[in-house]
N, C-alpha and C positions, 0 to 999 in steps of 0.2 A: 510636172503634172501630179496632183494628187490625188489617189484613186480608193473608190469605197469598193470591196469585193466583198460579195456576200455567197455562200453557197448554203441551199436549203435540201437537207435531205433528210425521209421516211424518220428514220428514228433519231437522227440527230443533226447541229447543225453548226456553225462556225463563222464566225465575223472576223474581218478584220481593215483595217485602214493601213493602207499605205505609205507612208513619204514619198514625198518626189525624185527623191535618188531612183526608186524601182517601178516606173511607170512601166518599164518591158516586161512586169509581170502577169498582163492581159494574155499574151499570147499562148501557153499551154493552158488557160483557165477554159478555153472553145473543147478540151478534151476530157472535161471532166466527168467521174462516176454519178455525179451527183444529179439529180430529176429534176431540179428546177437552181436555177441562179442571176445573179445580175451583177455587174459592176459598173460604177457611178464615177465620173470626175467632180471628184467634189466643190471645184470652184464652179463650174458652169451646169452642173446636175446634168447634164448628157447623159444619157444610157448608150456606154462603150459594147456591152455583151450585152445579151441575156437569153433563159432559155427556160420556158415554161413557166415566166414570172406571176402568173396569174394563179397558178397551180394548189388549191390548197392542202399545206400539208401540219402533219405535227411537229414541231418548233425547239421540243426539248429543252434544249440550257439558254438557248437565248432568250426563253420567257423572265430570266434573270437579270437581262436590261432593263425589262418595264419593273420589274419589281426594285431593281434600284431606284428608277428612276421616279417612281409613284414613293416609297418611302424621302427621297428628297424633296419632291415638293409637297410634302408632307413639312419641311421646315422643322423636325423633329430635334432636341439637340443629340447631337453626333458623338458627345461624349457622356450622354447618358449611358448608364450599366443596364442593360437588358440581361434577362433567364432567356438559354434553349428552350425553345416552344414550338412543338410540334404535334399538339393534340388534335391541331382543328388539320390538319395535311393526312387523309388518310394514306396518300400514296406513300408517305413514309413510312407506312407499317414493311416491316424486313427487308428495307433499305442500310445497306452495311453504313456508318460514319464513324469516325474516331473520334467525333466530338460529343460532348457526353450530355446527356436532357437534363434541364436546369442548370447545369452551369452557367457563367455569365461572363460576360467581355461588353465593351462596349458598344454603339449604335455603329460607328466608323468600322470599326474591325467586322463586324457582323456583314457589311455591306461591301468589303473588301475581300473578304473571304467567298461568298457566295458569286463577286465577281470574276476574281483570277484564279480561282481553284472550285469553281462551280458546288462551292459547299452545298447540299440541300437544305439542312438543319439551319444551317445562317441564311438561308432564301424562308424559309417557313417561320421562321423565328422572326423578323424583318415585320412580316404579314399579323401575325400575332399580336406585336406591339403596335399597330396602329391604330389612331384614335379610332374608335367606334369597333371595334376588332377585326376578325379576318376576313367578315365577311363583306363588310365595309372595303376591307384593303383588296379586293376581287374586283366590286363594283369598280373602284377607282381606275385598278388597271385598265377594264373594257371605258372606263369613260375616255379614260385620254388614248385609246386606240382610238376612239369614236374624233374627239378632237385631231388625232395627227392624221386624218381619213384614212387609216387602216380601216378598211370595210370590210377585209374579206377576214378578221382576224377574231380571233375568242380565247379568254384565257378562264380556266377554273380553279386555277391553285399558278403560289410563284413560283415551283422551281422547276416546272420543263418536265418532269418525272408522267405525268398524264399524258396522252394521246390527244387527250380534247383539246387542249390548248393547241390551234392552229392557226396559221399565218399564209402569206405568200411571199414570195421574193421581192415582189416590189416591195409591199408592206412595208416588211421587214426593213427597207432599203430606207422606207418615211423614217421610222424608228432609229436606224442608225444616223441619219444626217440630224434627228432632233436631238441627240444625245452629245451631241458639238455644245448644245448650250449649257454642257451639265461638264466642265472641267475634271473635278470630283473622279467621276466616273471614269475619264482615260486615265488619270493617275493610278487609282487604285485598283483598275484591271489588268494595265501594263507591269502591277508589281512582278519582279521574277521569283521571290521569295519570301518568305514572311516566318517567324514566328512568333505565334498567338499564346499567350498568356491569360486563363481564364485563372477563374475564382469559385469557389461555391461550390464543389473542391478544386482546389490550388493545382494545375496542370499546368505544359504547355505542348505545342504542334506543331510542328513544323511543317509547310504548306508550298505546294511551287505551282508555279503558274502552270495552267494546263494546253498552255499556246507555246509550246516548242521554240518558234520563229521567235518568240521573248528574249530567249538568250544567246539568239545569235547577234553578233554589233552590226553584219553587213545589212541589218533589215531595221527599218524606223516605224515600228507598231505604234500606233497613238489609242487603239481601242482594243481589247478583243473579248 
């Protein structure tokens, strides 16, 4: 059995997909700290748990899926050179990064980084460069919440750093099974490591996955 667990909590929140080696992983998720959650078989969309799925709350880094996932179908090329841009994100103001404003790396790395290591500047940067600007790349977000019937959901910046970006369990849960159709996306979330080479000044960073369970072998993460 392959199993989607989502847990959605107050200030932050956390995804991840299973393999079918660890379907026994359902049984301490009924004990969790968390105020709202769901877990899904993903071949037959069954709801295994869940607990206050309706519940709306603020979403944090996982508003980082829709922002990959709206710069993808954006068809943008991936190996375009983009500049850190973070003018139009106020929440970035006194937000600590090591990645430095105007440098530059490519469209892939910008989207891989904001993924596996929940960069801000590479989530805000993302938003920046899309056709018609950021505030174009907002709209987008709430459209395609509005197409995957996330109804109870709203986003006003992509990297989760707002409160106002809110979601629900289920929602959330629409969002991760659409996110199967974007390959891309489990690859470059699941990386366990990376280092990033920018330009515009000549740097690099070294970056790890912020999902722990990555680098263990006995577990088969496909998203997180």
């Amino acid at each position: 059995m392959s199993l989607l667990a989502l847990n959605a909590g107050m200030m932050s929140a956390t995804s991840a997909v299973a393999g079918e080696k660890h379907a026994p992983v359902v049984a301490p998720i009924v004990q969790i700290a968390s105020g709202s959650a769901m877990v899904v078989d993903l071949k037959s969309h069954e709801v295994i748990y869940s607990r206050n799925p309706d519940q709306v709350r603020p979403i944090a880094s996982l508003t980082k899926l829709m922002t990959a996932m709206v710069t993808l179908d954006a068809k943008l090329p991936l190996d375009e050179v983009i500049s850190v841009d973070i003018h139009n994100t106020k929440e970035m103001r006194g937000v600590f990064s090591r990645v430095k404003v105007n440098s530059e790396i490519n469209r892939r790395q910008m989207i891989q980084l904001a993924l596996m290591s929940s960069e801000n500047r590479a989530a805000a940067s993302l938003a920046a460069h899309y056709p018609g600007g950021y505030e174009a790349f907002i709209r987008a977000m709430n459209a395609k919440a509005k197409q995957l019937g996330m109804t109870h959901t709203r986003y006003v910046e992509p990297t989760g750093l707002s409160p106002l970006n809110v979601s629900t369990a289920r929602d959330l849960t629409r969002l991760l099974l659409a996110s199967q159709k974007y390959p891309l996306i489990g690859e470059l979330s699941t990386t366990q490591e990376k280092t990033a080479v920018f330009s515009s000044p000549a740097y690099a960073l070294p970056f790890r996955n912020t999902n722990h369970l990555i680098m263990n072998p006995s577990w088969s993460i496909q998203l997180t």
